[in-house]
C-alpha positions as CSV (number, residue, x, y, z in Angstrom):
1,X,-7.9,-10.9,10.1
2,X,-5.3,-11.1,7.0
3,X,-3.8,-8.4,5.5
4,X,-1.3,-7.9,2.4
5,X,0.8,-5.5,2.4
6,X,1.8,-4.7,-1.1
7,X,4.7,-2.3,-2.2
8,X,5.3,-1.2,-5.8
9,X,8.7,0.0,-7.6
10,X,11.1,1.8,-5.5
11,X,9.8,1.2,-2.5
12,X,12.9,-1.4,-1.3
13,X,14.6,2.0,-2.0
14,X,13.4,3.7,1.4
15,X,15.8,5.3,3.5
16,X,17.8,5.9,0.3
17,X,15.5,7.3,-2.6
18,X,14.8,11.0,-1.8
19,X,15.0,11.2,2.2
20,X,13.5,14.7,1.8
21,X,9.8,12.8,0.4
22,X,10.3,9.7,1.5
23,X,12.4,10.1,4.9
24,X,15.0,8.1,6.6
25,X,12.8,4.8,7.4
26,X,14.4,1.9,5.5
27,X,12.3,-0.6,3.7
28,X,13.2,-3.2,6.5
29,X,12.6,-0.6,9.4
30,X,9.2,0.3,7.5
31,X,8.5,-3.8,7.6
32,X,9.2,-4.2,11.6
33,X,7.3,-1.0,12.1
34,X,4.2,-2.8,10.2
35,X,4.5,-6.4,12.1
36,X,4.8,-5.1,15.7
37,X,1.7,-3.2,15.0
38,X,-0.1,-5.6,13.4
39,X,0.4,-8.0,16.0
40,X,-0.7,-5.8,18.8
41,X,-3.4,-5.5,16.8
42,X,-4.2,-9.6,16.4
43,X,-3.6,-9.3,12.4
44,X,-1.9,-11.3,10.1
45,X,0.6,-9.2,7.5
46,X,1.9,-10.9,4.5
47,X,4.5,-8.4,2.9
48,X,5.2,-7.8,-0.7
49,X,7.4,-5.9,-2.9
50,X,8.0,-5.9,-6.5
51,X,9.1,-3.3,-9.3
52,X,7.1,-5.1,-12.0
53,X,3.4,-4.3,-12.6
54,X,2.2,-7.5,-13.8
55,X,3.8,-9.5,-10.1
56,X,1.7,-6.6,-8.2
57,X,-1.0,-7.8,-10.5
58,X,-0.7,-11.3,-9.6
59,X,-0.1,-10.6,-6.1
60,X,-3.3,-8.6,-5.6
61,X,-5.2,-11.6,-7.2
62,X,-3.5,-14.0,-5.4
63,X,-4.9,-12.2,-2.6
64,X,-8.9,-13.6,-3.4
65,X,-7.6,-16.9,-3.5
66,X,-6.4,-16.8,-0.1
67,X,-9.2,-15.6,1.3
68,X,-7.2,-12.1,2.3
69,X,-9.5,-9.5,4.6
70,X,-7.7,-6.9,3.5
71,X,-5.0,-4.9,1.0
72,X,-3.1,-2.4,2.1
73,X,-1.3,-0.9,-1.0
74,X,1.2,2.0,-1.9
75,X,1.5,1.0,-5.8
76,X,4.6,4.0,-6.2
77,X,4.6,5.7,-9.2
78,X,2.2,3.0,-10.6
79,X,0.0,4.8,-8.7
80,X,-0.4,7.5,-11.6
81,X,0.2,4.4,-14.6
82,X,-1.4,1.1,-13.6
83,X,-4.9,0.7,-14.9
84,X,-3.7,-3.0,-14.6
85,X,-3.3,-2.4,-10.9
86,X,-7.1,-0.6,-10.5
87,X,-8.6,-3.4,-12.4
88,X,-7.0,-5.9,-10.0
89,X,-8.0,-4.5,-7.1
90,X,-11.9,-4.0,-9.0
91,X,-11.7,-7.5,-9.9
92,X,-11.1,-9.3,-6.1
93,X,-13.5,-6.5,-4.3
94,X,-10.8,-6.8,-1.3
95,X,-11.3,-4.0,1.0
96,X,-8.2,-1.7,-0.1
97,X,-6.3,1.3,1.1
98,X,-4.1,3.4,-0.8
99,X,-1.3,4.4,1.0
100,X,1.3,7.4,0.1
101,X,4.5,8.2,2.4
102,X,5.3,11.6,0.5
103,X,1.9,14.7,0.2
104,X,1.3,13.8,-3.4
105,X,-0.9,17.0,-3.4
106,X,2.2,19.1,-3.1
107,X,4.4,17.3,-5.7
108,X,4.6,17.3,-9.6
109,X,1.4,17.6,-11.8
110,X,1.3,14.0,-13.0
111,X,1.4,12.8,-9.2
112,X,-2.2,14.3,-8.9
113,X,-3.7,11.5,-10.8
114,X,-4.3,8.4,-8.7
115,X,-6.0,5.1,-10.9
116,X,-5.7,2.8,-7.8
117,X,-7.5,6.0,-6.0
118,X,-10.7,4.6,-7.8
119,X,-11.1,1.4,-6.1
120,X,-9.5,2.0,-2.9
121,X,-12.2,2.2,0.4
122,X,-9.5,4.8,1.6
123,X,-6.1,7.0,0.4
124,X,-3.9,8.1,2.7
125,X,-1.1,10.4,1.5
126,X,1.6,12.6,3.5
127,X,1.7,11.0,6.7
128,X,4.9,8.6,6.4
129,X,5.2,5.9,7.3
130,X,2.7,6.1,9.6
131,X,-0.2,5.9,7.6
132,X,0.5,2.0,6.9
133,X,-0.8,1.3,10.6
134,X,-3.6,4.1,10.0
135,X,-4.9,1.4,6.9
136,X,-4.5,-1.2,8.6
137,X,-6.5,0.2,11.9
138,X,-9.6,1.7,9.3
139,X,-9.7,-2.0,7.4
140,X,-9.9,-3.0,11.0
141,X,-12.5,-0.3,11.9
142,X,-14.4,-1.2,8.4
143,X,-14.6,-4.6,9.2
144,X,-16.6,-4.4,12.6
């Protein structure tokens, strides 16, 4: 199985950006964290980070092309934006999880809204880090 991993804007930022949502995990820890699990897991990851919309864009289409099982994808604050980003992940019907570090539910009112949220088989928000390896183990578990 092949999964991206796709990161939107600030997300390099980890460790850094607000340690009090986000926690103390750099970007590059959050990255190791992903492949050892992944391989104990037998799955292919292919990362990818950008602060521009339209490279997520292309990113998430590039996944179709190459045959990708699955997306696992914390779009940041396009999250509550990017209708760009839902109609992507519409358009390549690439089993997709949503994937939130910080409990959204418990922050600002505009963080309520998810686009992405529509089209995603899953969302998981509030569990760190952590809930990276939980998408990656349901697109598993959703694949059997």
């Amino acid at each position: 199985m092949k999964i991206y991993v796709i990161n939107g804007p600030n997300l390099n930022m980890l460790g850094i950006r607000e340690p009090d949502h986000y926690g103390k995990t750099t970007y590059s820890d959050l990255v190791d964290m992903i492949k050892a699990h992944a391989e104990s897991r037998g799955v292919e990851v292919v990362f990818y980070q950008s602060n521009h919309e339209g490279a997520l864009v292309d990113k998430i289409q590039e996944a179709y092309f190459e045959g990708v099982d699955g997306i696992v994808i914390n779009p940041g604050a396009y999250t509550h934006t990017s209708i760009a980003l839902l109609d992507a992940v519409k358009s390549v019907s690439i089993p997709t999880v949503e994937v939130h570090i910080s409990k959204l539910d418990e922050r600002e009112d505009f963080r309520q809204v998810s686009y992405i949220g529509l089209a995603a088989r899953k969302t998981i928000k509030g569990h760190g880090v952590v809930g990276y390896l939980e998408a990656i183990d349901f697109l598993l578990e959703d694949s059997i």
